[in-house]
C-alpha positions as CSV (number, residue, x, y, z in Angstrom):
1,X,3.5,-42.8,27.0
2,X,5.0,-46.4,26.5
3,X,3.3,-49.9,27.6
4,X,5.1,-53.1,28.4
5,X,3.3,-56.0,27.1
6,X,4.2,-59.4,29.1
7,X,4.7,-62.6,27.3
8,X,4.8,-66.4,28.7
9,X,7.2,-69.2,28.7
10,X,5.0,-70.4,26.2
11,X,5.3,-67.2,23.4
12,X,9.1,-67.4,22.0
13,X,7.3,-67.3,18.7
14,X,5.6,-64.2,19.3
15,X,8.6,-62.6,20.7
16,X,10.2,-63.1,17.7
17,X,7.8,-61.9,15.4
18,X,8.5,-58.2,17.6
19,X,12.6,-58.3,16.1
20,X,11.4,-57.0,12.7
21,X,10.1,-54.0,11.8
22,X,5.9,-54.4,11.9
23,X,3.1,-53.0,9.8
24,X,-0.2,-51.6,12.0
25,X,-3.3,-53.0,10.0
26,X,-7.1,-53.1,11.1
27,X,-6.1,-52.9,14.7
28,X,-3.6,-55.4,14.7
29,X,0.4,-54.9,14.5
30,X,2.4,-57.8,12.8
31,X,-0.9,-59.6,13.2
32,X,-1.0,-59.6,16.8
33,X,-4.6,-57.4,18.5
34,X,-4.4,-55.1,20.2
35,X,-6.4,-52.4,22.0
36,X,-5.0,-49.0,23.2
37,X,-4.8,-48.6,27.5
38,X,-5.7,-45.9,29.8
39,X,-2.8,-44.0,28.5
40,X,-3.6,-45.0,24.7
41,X,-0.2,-46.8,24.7
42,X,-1.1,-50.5,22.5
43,X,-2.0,-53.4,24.8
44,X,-1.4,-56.9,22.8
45,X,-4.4,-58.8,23.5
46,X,-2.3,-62.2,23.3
47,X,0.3,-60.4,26.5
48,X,-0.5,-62.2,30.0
49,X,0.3,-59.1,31.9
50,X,1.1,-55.1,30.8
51,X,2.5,-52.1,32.7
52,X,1.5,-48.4,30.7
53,X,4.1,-46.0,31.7
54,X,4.3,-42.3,31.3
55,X,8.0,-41.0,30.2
56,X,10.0,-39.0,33.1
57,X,12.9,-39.2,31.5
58,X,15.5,-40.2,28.5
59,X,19.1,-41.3,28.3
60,X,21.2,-41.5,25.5
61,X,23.4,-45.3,25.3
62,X,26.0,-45.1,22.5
63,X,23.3,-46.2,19.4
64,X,19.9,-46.0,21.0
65,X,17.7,-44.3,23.6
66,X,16.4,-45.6,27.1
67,X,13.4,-44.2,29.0
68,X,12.5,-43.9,32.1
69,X,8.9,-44.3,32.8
70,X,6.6,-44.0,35.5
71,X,3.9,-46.5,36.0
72,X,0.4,-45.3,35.6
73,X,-1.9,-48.4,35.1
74,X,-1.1,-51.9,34.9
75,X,-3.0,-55.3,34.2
76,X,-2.9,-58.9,34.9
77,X,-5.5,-60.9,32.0
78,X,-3.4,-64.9,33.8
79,X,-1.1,-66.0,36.1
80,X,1.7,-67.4,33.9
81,X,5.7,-67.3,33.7
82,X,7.2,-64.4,32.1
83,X,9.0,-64.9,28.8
84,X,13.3,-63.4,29.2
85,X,15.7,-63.8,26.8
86,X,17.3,-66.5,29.5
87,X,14.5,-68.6,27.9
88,X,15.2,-68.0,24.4
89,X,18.2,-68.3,21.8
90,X,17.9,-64.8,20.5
91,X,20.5,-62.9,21.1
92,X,20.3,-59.2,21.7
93,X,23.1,-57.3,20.6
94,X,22.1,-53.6,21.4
C-alpha cells in the first residue's frame, strides 16, 4: 500500500521539506500530521487531496523502483491547484 498526498500552488515549502530524508515523531513525519487511511498508508493532514493505492506491480528504472498501484480510496479535504514541479525550481534528477 502507498498513498499520494496532494499539495497546492501554495506549498513549495512543504514540498521541499519531502527531498530529505524524514524522522516519524509523535504522529508527525518531518513535522508535518498525519493520520493513517483506509489502507493504513500516511495521509498528511496539511495535503488538499490524497489517492491510497494498493501495489499491482513493480518496475525496475536504472537506480530506483516504480510501482504501479491500483486506487482503492481517495479524498478531497479543498478545492485548490495542485503543486508540479512546473511550479517550482527543484529540479528532479532521478
Amino acid at each position: 500500500m502507498f498513498s499520494l498526498n496532494f499539495l497546492d500552488t501554495e506549498q513549495e515549502d512543504l514540498a521541499r521539506r519531502f527531498t530529505q530524508p524524514l524522522q516519524s515523531e509523535n504522529g508527525t513525519l518531518g513535522g508535518s500530521p498525519y493520520s493513517t487511511g483506509e489502507t493504513g498508508a500516511p495521509l498528511f493532514t496539511e495535503a488538499f487531496a490524497h489517492l491510497e493505492c494498493r501495489v499491482l506491480d513493480k518496475m525496475e528504472a536504472g537506480d530506483h523502483s516504480d510501482y504501479l498501484g491500483q486506487v482503492v480510496a481517495a479524498g478531497l479535504e479543498r478545492p485548490a491547484n495542485i503543486l508540479t514541479d512546473l511550479d517550482t525550481t527543484m529540479d528532479y534528477g532521478g
